[in-house]
C-alpha positions in Angstrom: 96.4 166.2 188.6 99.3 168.6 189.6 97.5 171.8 191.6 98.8 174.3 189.8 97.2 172.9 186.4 93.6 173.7 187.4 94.1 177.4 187.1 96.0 177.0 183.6 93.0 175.0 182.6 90.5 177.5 183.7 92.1 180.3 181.5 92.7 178.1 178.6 89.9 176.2 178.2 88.0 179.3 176.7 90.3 179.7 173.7 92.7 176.9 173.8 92.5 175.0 170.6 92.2 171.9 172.5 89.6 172.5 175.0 87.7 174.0 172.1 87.8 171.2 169.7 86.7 169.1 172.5 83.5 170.6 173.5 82.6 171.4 170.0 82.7 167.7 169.2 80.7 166.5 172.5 77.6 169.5 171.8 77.7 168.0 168.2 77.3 164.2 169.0 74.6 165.4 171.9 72.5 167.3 169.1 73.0 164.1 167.0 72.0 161.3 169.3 69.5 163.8 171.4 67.8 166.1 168.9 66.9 169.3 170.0 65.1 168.0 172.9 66.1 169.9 176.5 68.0 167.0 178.3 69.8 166.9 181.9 73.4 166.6 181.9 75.9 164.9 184.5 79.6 165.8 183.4 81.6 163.4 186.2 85.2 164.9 185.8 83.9 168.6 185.1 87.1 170.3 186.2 86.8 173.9 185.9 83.5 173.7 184.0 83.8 175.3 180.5 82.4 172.1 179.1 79.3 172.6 181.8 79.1 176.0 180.5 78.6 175.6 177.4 76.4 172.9 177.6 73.6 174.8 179.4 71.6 175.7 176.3 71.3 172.0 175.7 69.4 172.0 179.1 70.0 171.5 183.2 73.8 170.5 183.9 75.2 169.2 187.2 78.4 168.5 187.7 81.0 166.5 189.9 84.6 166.4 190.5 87.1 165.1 193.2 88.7 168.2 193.2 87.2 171.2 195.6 90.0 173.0 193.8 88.7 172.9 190.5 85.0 172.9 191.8 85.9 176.6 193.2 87.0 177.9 189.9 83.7 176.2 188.2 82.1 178.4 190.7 83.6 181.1 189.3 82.0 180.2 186.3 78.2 181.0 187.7 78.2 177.4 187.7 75.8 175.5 190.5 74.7 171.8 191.2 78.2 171.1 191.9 79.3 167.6 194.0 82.3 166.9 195.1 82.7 162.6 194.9 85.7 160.6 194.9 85.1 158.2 192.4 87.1 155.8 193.4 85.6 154.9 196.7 82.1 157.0 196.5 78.2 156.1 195.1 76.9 159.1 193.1 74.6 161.4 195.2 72.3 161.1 192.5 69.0 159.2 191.9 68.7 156.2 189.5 67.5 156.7 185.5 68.3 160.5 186.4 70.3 161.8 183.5 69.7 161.8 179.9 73.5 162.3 178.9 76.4 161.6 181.0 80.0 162.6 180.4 83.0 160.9 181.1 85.5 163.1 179.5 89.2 162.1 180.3 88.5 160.7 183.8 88.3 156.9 183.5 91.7 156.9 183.0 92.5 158.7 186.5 91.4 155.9 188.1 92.9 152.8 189.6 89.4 150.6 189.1 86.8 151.8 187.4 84.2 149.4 188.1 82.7 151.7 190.9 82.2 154.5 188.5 81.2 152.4 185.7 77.9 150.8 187.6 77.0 154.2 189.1 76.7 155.5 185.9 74.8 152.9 185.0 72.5 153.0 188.0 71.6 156.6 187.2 71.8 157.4 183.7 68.2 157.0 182.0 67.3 153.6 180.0 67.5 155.6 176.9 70.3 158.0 177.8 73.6 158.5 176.5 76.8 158.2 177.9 80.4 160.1 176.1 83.8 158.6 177.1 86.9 160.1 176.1 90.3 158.8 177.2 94.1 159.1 176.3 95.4 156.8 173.4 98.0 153.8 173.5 99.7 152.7 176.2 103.0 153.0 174.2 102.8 156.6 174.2 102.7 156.9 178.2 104.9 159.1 179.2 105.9 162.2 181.4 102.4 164.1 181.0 101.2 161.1 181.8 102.3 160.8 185.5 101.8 164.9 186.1 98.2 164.3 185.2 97.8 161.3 187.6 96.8 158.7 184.9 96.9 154.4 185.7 96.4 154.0 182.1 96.2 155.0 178.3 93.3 153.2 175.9 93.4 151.4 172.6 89.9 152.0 170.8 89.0 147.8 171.6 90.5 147.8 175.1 87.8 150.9 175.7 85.2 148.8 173.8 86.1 145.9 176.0 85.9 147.7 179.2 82.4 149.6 178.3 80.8 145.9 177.3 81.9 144.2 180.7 80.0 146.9 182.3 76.7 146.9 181.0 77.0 149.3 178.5 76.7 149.1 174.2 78.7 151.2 172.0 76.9 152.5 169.4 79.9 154.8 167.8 83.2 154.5 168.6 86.7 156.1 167.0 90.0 158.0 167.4 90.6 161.6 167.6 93.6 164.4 166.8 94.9 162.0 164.3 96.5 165.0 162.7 98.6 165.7 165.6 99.4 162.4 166.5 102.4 161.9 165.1 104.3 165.5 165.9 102.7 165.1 169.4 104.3 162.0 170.0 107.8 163.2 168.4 107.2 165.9 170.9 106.7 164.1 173.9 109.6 161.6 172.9 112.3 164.6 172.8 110.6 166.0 176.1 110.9 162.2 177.6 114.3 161.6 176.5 115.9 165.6 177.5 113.8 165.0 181.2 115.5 161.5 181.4 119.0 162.7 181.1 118.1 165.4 183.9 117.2 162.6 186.2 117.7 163.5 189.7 117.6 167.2 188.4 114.2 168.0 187.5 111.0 166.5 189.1 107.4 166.0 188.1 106.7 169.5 189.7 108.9 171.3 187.6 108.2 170.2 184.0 106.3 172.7 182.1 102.7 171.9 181.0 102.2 170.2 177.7 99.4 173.2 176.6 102.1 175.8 176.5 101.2 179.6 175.0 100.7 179.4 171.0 100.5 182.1 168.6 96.9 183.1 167.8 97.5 182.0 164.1 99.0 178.5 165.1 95.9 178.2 168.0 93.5 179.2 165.2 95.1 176.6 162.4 94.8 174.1 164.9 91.0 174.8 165.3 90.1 174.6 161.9 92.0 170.9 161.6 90.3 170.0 164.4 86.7 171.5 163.2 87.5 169.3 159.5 88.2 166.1 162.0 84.9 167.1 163.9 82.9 166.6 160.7 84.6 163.4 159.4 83.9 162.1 163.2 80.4 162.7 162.7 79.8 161.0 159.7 82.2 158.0 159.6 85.1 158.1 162.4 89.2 157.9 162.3 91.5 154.9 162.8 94.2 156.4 165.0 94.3 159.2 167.2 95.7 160.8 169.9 92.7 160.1 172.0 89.6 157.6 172.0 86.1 158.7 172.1 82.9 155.9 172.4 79.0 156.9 172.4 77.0 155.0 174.8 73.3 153.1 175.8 73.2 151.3 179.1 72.0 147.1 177.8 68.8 146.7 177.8 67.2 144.3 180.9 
């Protein structure tokens, strides 16, 4: 991901509609498939480590990232039990059956093969534990943002299933997300395609201004409460597009 992106992140993931919506969702299907149990948590991909934050009154969190950038401003945080792992080339420094809920929020699809990550998570998440994926929808919206956040790939919701399956993992819940904003996001990102296209040679990657730009409070807050109506139709039945793909996990069974 482009440097300068991990301190936007670590301002806006406290308010941002977003970042919000995204870590309300993940506590909620934790309570659901957890109880109110305390559990240990492993968010791989933890960035700046609002998600970690909030999860703490569910239990003990570690995290891991491959940046020591966003690591320090997780630090920042209070956060601790921090590792720094490449996950393309590195085994988790953790011990097998360890965690009760794992997170793979937005990461799998930073990856050029997967299969690494995919079997360490395996290897140390407990036989009843839980694992959350989230990843970018549709490969025919890849695009500009795309490339500034170092992605390989988007998802469709049976290309994730597909994936999860060969690697020793069953779905138990599976859907889309921001279906709302799908289609004004991608109308969006066309106009910003097509305008960066025609300034080819002009503008690069590094100049291109982040897709989470400053909203007004009462835009940022009408965003929230779609997102909060999607959270509770997620958690009861699911949504068949999206701008993203979220799947519920149990390792298979020996």
């Amino acid at each position: 991901m482009r440097l300068d992106l991990y301190q936007e992140c670590f301002e806006q993931e406290t308010y941002y509609w977003w970042h919000i919506a995204k870590q309300q969702l993940v506590i909620s299907l934790i309570k659901k498939h957890s109880g109110n149990k305390k559990i240990k948590i492993l968010d791989l991909g933890c960035g700046t480590g609002a998600m970690l934050a909030k999860l703490r009154t569910l239990g003990t969190v570690f995290g891991a990232d491959n940046s020591k950038l966003a690591l320090k401003f997780a630090h920042k945080r209070g956060l601790k039990n921090l590792y720094l792992c490449d996950f393309n080339k590195d085994s988790l420094p953790f011990a097998d059956n360890s965690y009760d809920v794992i997170l793979i929020l937005d990461v799998i699809e930073h990856i050029k093969n997967p299969k690494l990550l995919l079997d360490e998570i395996s290897r140390v998440l407990a036989p009843d534990g839980l694992l959350i994926v989230i990843v970018p929808a549709y490969q025919s919206l890849w695009s500009y943002w795309d490339r500034i956040l170092g992605h390989y790939r988007r998802y469709s919701k049976k290309k994730l299933l597909w994936l999860l399956k060969n690697h020793n993992f069953c779905p138990i819940y599976t859907s889309y997300l921001h279906a709302t904003i799908l289609a004004p996001a991608t109308l969006v990102r066309l106009i910003r395609q097509k305008n960066y296209e025609l300034k080819n040679g002009r503008i690069k990657l590094k100049n291109i201004p982040s897709d989470f730009r400053p909203l007004p409070k009462w835009l940022n807050s009408i965003l929230l409460s779609i997102s909060s109506l999607e959270r509770l139709i997620l958690l009861r039945l699911g949504l068949p597009f999206g701008l993203s793909v979220i799947a519920v996990c149990q390792k298979n069974k020996p």
